[in-house]
C-alpha positions as CSV (number, residue, x, y, z in Angstrom):
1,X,5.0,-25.3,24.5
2,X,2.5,-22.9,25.6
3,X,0.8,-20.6,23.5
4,X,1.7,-16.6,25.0
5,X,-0.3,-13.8,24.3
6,X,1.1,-10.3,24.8
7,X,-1.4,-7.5,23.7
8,X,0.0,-3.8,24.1
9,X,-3.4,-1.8,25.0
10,X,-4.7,1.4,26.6
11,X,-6.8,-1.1,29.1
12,X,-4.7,-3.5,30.3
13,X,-7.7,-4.4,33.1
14,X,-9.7,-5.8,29.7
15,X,-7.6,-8.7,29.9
16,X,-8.2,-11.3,30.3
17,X,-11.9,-10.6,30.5
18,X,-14.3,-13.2,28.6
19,X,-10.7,-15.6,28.0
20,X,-10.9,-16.0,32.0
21,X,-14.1,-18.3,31.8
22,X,-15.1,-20.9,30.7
23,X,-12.9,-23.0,27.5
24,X,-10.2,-20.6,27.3
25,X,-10.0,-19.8,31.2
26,X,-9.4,-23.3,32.4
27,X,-6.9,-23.5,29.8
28,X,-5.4,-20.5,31.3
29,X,-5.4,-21.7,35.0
30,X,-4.1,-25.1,33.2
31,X,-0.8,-23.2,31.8
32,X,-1.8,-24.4,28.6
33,X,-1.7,-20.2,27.2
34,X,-0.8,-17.2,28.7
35,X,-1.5,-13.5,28.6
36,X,0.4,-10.8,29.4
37,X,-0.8,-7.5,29.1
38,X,0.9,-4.6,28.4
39,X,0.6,-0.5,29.0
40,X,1.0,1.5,25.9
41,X,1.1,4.6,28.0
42,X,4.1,3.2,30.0
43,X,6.6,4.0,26.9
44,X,5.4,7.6,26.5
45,X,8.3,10.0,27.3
46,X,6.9,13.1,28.8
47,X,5.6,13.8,32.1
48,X,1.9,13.9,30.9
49,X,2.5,9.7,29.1
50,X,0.9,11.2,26.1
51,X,0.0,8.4,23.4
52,X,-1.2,10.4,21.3
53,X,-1.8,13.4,18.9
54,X,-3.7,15.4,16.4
55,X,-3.4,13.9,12.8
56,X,-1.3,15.6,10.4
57,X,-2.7,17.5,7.8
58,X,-5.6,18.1,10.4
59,X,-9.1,16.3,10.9
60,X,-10.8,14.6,13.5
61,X,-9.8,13.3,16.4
62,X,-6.4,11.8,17.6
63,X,-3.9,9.7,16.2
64,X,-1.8,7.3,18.2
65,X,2.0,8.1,18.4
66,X,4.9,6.2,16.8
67,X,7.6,6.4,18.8
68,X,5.7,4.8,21.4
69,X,4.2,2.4,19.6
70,X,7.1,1.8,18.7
71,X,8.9,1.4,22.5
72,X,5.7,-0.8,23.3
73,X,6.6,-3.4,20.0
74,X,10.1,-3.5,21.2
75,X,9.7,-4.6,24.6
76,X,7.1,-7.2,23.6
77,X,9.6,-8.2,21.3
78,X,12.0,-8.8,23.9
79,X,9.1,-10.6,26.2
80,X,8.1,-12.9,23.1
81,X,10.5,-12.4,20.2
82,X,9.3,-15.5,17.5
83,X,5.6,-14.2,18.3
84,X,4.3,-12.3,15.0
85,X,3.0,-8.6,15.8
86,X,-0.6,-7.9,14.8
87,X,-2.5,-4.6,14.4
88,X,-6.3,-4.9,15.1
89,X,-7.7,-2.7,12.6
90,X,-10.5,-2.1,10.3
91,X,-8.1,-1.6,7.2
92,X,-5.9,-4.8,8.2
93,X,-6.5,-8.2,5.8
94,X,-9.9,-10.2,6.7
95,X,-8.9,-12.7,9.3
96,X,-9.9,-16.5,8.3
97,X,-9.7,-19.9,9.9
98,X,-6.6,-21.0,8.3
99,X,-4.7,-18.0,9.7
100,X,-6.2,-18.5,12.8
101,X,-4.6,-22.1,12.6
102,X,-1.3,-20.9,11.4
103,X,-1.1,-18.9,14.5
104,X,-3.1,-21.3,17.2
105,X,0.1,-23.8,16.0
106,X,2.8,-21.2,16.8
107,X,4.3,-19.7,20.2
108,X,1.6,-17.1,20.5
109,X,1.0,-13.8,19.2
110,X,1.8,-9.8,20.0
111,X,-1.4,-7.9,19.7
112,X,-1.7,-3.9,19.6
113,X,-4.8,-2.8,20.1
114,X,-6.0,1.0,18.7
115,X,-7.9,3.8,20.2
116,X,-8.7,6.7,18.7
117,X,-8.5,7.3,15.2
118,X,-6.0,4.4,15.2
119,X,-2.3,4.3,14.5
120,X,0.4,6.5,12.9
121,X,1.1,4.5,9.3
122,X,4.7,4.2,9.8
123,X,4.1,1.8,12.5
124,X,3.6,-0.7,9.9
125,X,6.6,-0.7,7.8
126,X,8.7,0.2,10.7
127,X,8.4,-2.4,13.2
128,X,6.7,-5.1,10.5
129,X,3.2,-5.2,11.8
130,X,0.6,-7.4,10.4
131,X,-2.9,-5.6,10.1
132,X,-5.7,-7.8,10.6
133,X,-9.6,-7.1,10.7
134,X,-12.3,-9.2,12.2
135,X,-14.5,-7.5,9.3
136,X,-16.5,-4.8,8.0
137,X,-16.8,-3.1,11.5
138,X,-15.6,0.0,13.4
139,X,-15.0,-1.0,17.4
140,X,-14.2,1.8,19.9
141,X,-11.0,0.2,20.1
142,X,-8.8,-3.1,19.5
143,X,-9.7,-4.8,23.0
144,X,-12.5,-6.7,21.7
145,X,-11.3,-7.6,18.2
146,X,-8.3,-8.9,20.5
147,X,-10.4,-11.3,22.4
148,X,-12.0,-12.4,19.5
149,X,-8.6,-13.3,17.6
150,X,-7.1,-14.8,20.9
151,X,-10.6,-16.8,21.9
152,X,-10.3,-18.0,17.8
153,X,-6.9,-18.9,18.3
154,X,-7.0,-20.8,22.3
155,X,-9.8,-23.1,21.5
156,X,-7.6,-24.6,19.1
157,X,-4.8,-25.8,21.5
158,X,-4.2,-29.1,22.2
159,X,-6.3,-30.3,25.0
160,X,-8.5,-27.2,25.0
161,X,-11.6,-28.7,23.2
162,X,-12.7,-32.0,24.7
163,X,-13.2,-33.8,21.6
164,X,-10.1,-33.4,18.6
165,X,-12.7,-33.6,15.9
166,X,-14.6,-30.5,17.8
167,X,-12.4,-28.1,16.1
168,X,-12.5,-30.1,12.3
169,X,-16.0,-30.1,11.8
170,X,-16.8,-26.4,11.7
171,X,-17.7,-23.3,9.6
172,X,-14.6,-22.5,7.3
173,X,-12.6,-25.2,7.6
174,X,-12.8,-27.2,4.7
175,X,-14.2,-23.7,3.1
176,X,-17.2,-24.1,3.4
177,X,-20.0,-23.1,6.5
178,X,-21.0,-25.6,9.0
179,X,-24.3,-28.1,8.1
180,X,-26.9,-27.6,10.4
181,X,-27.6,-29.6,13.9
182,X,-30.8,-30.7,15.5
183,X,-31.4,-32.1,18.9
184,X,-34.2,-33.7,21.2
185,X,-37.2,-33.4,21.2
186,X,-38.2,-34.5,17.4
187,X,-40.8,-32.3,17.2
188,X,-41.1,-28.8,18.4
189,X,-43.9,-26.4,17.4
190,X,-44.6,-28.5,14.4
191,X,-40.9,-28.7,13.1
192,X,-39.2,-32.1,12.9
193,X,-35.9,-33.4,12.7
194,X,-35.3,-34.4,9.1
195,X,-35.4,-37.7,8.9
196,X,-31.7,-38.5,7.4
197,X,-30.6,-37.7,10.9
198,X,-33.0,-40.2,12.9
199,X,-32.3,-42.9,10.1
200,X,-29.2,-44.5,11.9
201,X,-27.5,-44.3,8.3
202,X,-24.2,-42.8,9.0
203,X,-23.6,-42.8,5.1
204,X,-26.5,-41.3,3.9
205,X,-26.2,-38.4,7.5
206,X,-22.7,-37.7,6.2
207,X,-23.9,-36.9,2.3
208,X,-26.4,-35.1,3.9
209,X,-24.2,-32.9,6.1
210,X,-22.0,-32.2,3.1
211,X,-24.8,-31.1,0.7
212,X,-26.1,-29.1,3.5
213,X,-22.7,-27.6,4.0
214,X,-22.7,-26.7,0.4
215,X,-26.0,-25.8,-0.3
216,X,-25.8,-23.4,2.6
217,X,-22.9,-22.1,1.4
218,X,-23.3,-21.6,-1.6
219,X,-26.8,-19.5,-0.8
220,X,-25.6,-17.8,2.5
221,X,-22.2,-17.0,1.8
222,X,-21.5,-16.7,-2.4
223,X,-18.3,-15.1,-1.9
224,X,-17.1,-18.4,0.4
225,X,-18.6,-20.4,-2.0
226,X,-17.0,-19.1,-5.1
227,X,-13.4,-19.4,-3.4
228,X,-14.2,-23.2,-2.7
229,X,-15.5,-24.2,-6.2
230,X,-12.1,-22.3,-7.9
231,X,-10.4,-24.7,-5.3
232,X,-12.2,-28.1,-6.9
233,X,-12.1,-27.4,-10.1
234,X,-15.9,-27.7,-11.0
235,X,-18.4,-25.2,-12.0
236,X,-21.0,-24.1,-10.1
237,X,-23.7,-25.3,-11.6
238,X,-22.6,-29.0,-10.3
239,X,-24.1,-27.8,-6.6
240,X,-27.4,-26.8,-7.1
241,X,-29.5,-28.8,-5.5
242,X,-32.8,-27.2,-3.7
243,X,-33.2,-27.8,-0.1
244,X,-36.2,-29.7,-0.3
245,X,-34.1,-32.1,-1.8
246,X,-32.7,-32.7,1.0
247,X,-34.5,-34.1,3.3
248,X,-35.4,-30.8,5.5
């Protein structure tokens, strides 16, 4: 099965962009994903293709249109129908790994970028969009947001990573960020590799990585690490541990 992208945008010549190189573009020339993008301004209705218009009730800037939005869903619904339609947008649900694996594992995704001041509300309800962000940001428009969620999403199809256990041992997916890596030389301006990791103990380099993971966590990211103790069962206080315990 191979994984389709649609994304309804303003700049269809954005795609697609970064996703023609390196991982993700041999993967493309593979047939292992495809992208197809799509014109919002081809479903407007009057001679000018006008997308959009000024916000009701008045304010700043434009808004875009729903009855095109709407024509653009529908065809991309007939193009990929079992593909769920997302909304890149500022106001949309905090994207995380696990829905990025939930949709890496289906038949692709239908993405609609926004311009502007974004997109008429009804849009939502109406055609049953799913808003996501990609955080606490405001982009000039969906386009990049897009390649971030499709990149997220392509590395994790069979046969795009070289190793299987690339995509298993990563930030976020057991909950909890990544440890930290180290490679030749040993020494560099006075800052070694701790010696766990030049021990040959694979036992003792794996508790490391863990307490690293959770240390690191639990001082870089408090809100991740809060979701992840709820999800064992334990208090916090059964992770502190200083670094220099650790070895680094």
């Amino acid at each position: 099965m191979t994984f389709t992208a649609t994304v309804l945008t303003l700049y269809p010549e954005m795609f697609p962009g970064a996703l023609g190189l390196s991982l993700a573009g041999r993967a493309l020339a593979e047939g292992k994903w495809s992208i197809t993008p799509v014109h919002i301004r081809d479903f407007a209705t009057d001679k000018h293709r006008t997308v959009d218009d000024t916000p009701a009730g008045g304010g700043a800037g434009m808004v875009l249109k729903v009855d095109v939005l709407a024509a653009a869903i529908d065809r991309a619904r007939v193009l990929s129908p079992n593909a769920p339609v997302i909304a890149m947008t500022p106001r949309g649900r905090p994207i995380t790994q696990a829905r990025v694996r939930d949709l890496a594992a289906g038949p692709g995704v239908t993405i609609l970028c926004g311009r502007f001041e974004g997109f008429d509300e009804r849009i939502f309800a109406g055609r049953g969009v799913e808003e996501i962000s990609v955080g606490d940001i405001v982009l000039s428009g969906g386009e990049p947001a897009a390649l971030m969620l499709l990149d997220a999403c392509i590395r994790l199809l069979p046969g795009v990573m070289g190793a299987p256990s690339s995509g298993a041992e990563e930030s976020f997916e057991d909950g909890l960020l990544e440890y930290p890596h180290y490679t030749r030389p040993t020494e560099w301006e006075g800052r070694t590799i701790p010696e766990v990791l030049r021990s040959g103990d694979h036992a003792k380099i794996a508790a490391w990585r863990k307490q690293r993971a959770e240390d690191d966590t639990r001082l870089r990211r408090p809100d991740l690490w809060e979701r992840h103790r709820d999800a064992r069962g334990q208090p916090a206080s059964g992770a502190r541990h200083e670094h220099e315990d650790l070895g680094s």
